[in-house]
C-alpha positions in Angstrom: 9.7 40.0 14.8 10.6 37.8 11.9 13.9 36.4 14.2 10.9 35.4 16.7 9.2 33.6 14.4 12.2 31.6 12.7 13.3 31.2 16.3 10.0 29.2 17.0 9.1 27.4 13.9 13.2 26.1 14.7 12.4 24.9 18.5 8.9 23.4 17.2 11.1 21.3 14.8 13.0 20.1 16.9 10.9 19.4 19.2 8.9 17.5 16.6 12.0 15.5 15.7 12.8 14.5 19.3 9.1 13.2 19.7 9.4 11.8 16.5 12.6 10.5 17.8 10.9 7.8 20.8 10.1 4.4 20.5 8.7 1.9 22.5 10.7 -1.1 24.6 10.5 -4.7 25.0 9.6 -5.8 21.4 10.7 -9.3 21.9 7.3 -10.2 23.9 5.2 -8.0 20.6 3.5 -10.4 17.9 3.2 -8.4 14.5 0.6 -10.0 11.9 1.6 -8.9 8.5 -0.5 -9.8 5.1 1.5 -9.8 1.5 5.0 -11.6 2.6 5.6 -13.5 -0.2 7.8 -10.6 -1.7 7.7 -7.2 -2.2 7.2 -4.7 1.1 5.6 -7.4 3.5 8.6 -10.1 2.4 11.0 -7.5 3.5 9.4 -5.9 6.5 8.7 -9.6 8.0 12.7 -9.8 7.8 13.4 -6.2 9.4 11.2 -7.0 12.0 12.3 -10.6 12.7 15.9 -9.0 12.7 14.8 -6.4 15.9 13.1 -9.1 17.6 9.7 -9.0 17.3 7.0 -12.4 17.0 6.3 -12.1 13.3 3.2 -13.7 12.2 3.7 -13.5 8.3 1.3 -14.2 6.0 2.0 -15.4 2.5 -0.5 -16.2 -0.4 1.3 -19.4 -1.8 3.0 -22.5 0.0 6.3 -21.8 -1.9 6.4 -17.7 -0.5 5.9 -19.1 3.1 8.8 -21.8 2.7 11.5 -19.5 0.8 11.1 -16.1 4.1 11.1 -19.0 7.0 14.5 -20.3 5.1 15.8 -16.6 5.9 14.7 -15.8 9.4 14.8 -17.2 12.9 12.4 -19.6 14.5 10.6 -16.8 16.4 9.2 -15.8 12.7 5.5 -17.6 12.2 3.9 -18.2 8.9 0.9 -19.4 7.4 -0.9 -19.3 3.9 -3.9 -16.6 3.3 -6.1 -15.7 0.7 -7.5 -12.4 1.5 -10.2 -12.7 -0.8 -11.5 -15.6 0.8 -13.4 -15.3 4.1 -13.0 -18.8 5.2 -8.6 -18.3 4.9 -9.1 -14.9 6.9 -11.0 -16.8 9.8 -8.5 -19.6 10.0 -5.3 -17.2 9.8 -7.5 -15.1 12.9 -7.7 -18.4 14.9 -4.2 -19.0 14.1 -3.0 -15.1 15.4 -5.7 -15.7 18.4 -3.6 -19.1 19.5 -0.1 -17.3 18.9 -0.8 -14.4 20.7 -3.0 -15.9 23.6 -3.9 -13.3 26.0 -1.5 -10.4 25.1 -3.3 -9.1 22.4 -2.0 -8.5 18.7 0.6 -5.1 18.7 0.5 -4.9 15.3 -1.3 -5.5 11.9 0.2 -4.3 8.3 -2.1 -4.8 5.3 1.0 -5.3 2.9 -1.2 -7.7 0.1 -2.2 -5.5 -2.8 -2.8 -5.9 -7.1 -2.9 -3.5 -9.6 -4.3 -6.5 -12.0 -5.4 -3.9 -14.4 -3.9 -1.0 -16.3 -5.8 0.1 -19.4 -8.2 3.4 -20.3 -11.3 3.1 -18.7 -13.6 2.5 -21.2 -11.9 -0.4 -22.1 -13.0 -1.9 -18.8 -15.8 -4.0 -17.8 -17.3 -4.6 -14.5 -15.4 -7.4 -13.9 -11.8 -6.0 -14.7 -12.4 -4.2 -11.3 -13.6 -6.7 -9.2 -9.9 -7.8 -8.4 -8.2 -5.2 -7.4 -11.0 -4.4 -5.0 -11.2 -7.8 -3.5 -7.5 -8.0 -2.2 -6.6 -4.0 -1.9 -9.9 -2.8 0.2 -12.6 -5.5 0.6 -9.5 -8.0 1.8 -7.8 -5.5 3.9 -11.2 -4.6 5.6 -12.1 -7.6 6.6 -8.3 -8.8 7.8 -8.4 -6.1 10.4 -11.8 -6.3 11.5 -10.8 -10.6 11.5 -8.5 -9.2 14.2 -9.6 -5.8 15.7 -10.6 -6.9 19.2 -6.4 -8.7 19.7 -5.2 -5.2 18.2 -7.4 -3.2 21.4 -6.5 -5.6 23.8 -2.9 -5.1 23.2 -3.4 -0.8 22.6 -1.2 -1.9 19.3 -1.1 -0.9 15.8 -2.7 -1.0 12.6 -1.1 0.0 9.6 -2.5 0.1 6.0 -0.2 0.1 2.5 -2.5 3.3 0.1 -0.5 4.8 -2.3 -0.2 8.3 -3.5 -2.4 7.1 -6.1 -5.1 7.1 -2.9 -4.9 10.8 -3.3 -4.8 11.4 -7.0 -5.7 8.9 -9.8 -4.1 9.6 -13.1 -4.4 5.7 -14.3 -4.9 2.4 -13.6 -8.9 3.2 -12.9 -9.6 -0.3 -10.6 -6.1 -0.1 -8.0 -6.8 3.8 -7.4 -10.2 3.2 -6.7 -9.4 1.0 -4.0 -6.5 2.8 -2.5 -9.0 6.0 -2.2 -11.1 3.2 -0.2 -8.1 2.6 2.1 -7.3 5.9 2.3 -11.1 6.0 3.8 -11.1 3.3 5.8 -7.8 4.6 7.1 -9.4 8.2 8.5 -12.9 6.3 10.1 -10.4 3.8 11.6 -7.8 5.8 13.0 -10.7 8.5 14.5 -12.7 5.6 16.0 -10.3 3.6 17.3 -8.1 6.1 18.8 -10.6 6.3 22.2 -9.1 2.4 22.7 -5.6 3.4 22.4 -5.2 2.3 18.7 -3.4 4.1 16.6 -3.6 3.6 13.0 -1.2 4.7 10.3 -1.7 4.9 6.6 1.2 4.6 4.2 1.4 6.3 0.5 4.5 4.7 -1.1 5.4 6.6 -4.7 6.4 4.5 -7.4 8.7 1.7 -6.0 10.1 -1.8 -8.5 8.5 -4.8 -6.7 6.7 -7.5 -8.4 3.5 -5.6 -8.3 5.1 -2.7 -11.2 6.7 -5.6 -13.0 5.5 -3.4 -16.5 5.7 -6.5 -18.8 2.2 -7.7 -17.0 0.1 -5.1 -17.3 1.3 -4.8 -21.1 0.1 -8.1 -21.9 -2.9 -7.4 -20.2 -3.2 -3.9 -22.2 -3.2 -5.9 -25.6 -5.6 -8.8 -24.5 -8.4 -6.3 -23.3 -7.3 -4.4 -26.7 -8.6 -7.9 -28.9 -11.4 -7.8 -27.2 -12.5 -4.0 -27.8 -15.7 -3.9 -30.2 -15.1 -2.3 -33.6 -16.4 1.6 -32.5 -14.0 1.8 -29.6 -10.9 0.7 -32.0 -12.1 3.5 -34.1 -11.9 5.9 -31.5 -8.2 4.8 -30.2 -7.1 4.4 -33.7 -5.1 0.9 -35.1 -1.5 1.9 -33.8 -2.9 3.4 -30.8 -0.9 0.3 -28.9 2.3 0.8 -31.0 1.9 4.5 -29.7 2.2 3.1 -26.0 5.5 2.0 -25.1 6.8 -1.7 -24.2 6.4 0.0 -20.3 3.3 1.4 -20.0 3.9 2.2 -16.1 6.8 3.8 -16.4 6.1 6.5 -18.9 3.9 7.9 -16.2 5.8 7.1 -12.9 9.4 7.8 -14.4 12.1 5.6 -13.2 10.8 2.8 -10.2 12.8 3.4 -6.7 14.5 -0.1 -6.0 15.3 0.8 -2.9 12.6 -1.1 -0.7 13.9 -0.1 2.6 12.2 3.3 2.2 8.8 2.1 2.7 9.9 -0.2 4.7 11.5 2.4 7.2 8.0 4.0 6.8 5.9 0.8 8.3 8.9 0.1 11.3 8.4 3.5 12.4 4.7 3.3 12.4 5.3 0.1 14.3 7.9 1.1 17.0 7.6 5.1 17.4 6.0 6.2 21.2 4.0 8.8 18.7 4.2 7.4 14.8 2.3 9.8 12.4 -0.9 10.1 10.6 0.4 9.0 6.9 4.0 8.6 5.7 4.7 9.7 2.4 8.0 7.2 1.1 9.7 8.1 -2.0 11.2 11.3 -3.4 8.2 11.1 -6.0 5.7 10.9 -3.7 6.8 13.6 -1.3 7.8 16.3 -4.5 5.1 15.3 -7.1 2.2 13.5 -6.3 1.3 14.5 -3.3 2.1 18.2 -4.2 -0.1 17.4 -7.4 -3.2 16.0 -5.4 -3.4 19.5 -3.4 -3.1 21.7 -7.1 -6.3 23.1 -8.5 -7.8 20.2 -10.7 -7.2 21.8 -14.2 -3.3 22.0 -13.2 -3.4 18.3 -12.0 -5.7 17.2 -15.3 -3.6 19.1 -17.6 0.2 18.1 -16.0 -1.0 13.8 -16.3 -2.9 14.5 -19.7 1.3 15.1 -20.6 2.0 11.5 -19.9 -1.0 9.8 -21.7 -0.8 8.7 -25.0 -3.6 10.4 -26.9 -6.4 8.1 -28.7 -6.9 8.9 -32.7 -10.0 10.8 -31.8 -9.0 12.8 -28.9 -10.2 16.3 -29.5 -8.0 17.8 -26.6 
């Protein structure tokens, strides 16, 4: 009985990997609009892409981004400026996918742009300090896709959206995992109600990876301005040397060492982009797949207790 049953869990592997296994043809004729190519994952996937052939439609926030990826790729590669906080940007760079594409349809949106803007204890935090993060990681990426949804149904293409594990457990950095737990939302209503259109919708939950966005000398300036600001009962509470407790990287003495290698998420968005049958969520990094997301399934007094380890404890703490 138990040969039976290693027999088939074996076969439904492989099976899975030779589904897993089938991609689609004739890219060269498939436009792919992707947000956040300045640097990071969108600068690097607008490459890949433009490398296999496809009509990249890249995005980038500043003038200078845009210039520096069309000096690396071919002439097929499109870009444009776009600020996805602003409404007005998101409507031009639609009109601008709308002309490219003409009558095809859009095959593929990825909603690379994302902050984390703020990393700090919460009740250090005003209304304002998560305003940001919202803006460009949910409210942004919301309204780029919808800017576009009807090209995307026409075409039967994809959309693909950038969470993070920290979509599925929040240990810091209250405003960015508040928003990612929005994508991770939009993500599930998106995928189920598009899928009677023939859209299918991905969601990807990188770990921690070095790009510009975990440079860990930002958010420590950051840490010490909000700190001056702090009225006089909440410095009690922290204590004085509370910031000469945290280290010159406050990011990292939570997510350990930062993955350099890119191409892992990257890999993760191409296959969501090329596969006959790409998956629900992709989970890139070893972190992600062995810790975080492990963590986010664990009762929560094992997750509490396991990231209280990593915090540095206020003056007044009582646990």
């Amino acid at each position: 009985m138990l040969g039976y049953l290693i027999l088939s869990l074996v076969l439904c592997f492989l099976y899975w990997r030779y589904r897993d296994g089938k991609q689609i043809t004739n890219v060269f004729d498939k436009h792919v609009y992707i947000t956040g190519c300045d640097s990071g994952f969108g600068n690097l996937l607008a490459q890949h892409l433009d490398q296999q052939g496809f009509r990249v439609l890249a995005a980038c926030f500043t003038e200078k981004g845009a210039e520096e990826l069309k000096s690396r790729t071919s002439s097929r590669l499109k870009t444009f400026q776009l600020d996805v906080t602003n409404s007005e940007s998101i409507g031009k760079a639609a009109e601008f996918v709308k002309s490219e594409v003409k009558g095809k349809g859009l095959w593929g949106l990825v909603n690379c742009a994302g902050i984390i803007h703020t990393v700090a204890p919460i009740d250090w935090l005003t209304i304002s300090d998560f305003k940001p993060a919202l803006n460009v990681n949910l409210i942004g990426l919301i309204e780029v896709t919808l800017s576009v949804l009807p090209l995307i149904k026409r075409a039967q293409g994809r959309i693909v959206n950038i969470a993070s594990t920290f979509g599925r457990i929040s240990p810091m950095c209250a405003p960015y995992c508040i928003s990612k737990f929005g994508v991770e939302a939009f993500n599930d209503i998106l995928r189920r109600d598009m899928k009677c259109f023939g859209v299918k919708v991905a969601c990807i939950e990188p770990g921690a990876f070095k790009t510009p966005l975990t440079d860990t000398d930002r958010p420590l300036k950051q840490m010490y301005g909000l700190w001056s600001r702090l009225p006089p009962e909440v410095l009690e509470d922290y204590g004085v040397d509370y910031m000469d407790k945290v280290s010159a990287k406050p990011l990292t003495n939570m997510l350990g060492q930062l993955n350099p290698d890119l191409m892992k998420v990257v890999w993760c968005l191409n296959h969501a982009l090329i596969s006959l049958h790409p998956r629900t969520r992709y989970s890139a990094g070893l972190d992600a797949k062995c810790f975080w997301i492990p963590l986010s399934y664990m009762p929560t007094a094992i997750s509490d207790f396991l990231v209280s380890l990593y915090k540095t404890k206020p003056a007044k703490a009582l646990f």
